[in-house]
N, C-alpha and C positions, 0 to 999 in steps of 0.2 A: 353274155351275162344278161340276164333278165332284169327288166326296169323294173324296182318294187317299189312300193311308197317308201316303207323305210329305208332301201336304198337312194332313192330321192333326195327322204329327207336328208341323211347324213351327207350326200354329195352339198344340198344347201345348206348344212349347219342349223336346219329346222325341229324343231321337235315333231315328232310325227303328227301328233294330235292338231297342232297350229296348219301344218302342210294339208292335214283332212280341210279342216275348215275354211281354209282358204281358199282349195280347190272346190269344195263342194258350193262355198260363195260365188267364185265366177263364175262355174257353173249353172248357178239358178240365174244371176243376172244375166247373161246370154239365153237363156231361154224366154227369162220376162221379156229381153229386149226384143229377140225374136216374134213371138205371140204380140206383145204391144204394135211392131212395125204391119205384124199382118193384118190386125185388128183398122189400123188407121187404114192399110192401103183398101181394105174392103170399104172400111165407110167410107173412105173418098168418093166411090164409083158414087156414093148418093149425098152426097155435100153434108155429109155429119162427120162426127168425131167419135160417138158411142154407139154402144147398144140401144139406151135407151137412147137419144136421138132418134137413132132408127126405128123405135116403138112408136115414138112420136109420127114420124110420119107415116105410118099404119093406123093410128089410132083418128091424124086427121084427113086421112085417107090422098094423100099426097101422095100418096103410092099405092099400087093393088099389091097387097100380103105376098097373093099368089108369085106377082115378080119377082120379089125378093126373099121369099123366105129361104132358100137356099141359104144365101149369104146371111139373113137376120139367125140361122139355127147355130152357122159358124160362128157368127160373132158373138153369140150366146153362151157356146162353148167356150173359144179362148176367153172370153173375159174370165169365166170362170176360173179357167187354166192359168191365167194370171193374177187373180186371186188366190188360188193356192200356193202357187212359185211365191206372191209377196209373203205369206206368212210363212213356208220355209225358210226364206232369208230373212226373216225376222227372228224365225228360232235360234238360225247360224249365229246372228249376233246378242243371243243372250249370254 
């Protein structure tokens, strides 16, 4: 027998609409947490915390661009990517 959501639900006694939103909440949080964990482990390699940290040290040239823009383009992306997952789970919980 096929797993369906509303088969799901009625095995939990959920209404289907709650079992969506529930799922689709862990969901985003697992992904923020993921992007967030990768975000840190990248700026670790340069003893910051952020994106902009890591502008900073481009800007006071404590770094050449050239070294790290690889990882400064990544961490440019997931912040963003974690930017968007927050306002998803924020929608979840309207």
């Amino acid at each position: 027998m096929e797993l369906t959501i509303e088969r799901l639900a009625r095995e939990l006694s959920l209404p289907v609409d709650q079992l969506e939103r529930e799922s689709a909440r862990a969901y985003l949080e697992k992904q923020w947490r993921n992007v967030q964990a990768e975000i840190l482990s990248i700026c670790q390699k340069y003893g910051v915390s952020s994106w902009q940290e890591m502008n900073e040290l481009i800007i006071n040239e404590e770094v050449e661009e050239g070294k790290v823009l690889e990882d400064f383009q990544r961490v440019d992306h997931l912040t963003a990517r974690a930017a968007r997952l927050k306002k998803l789970l924020e929608e979840v919980d309207a």
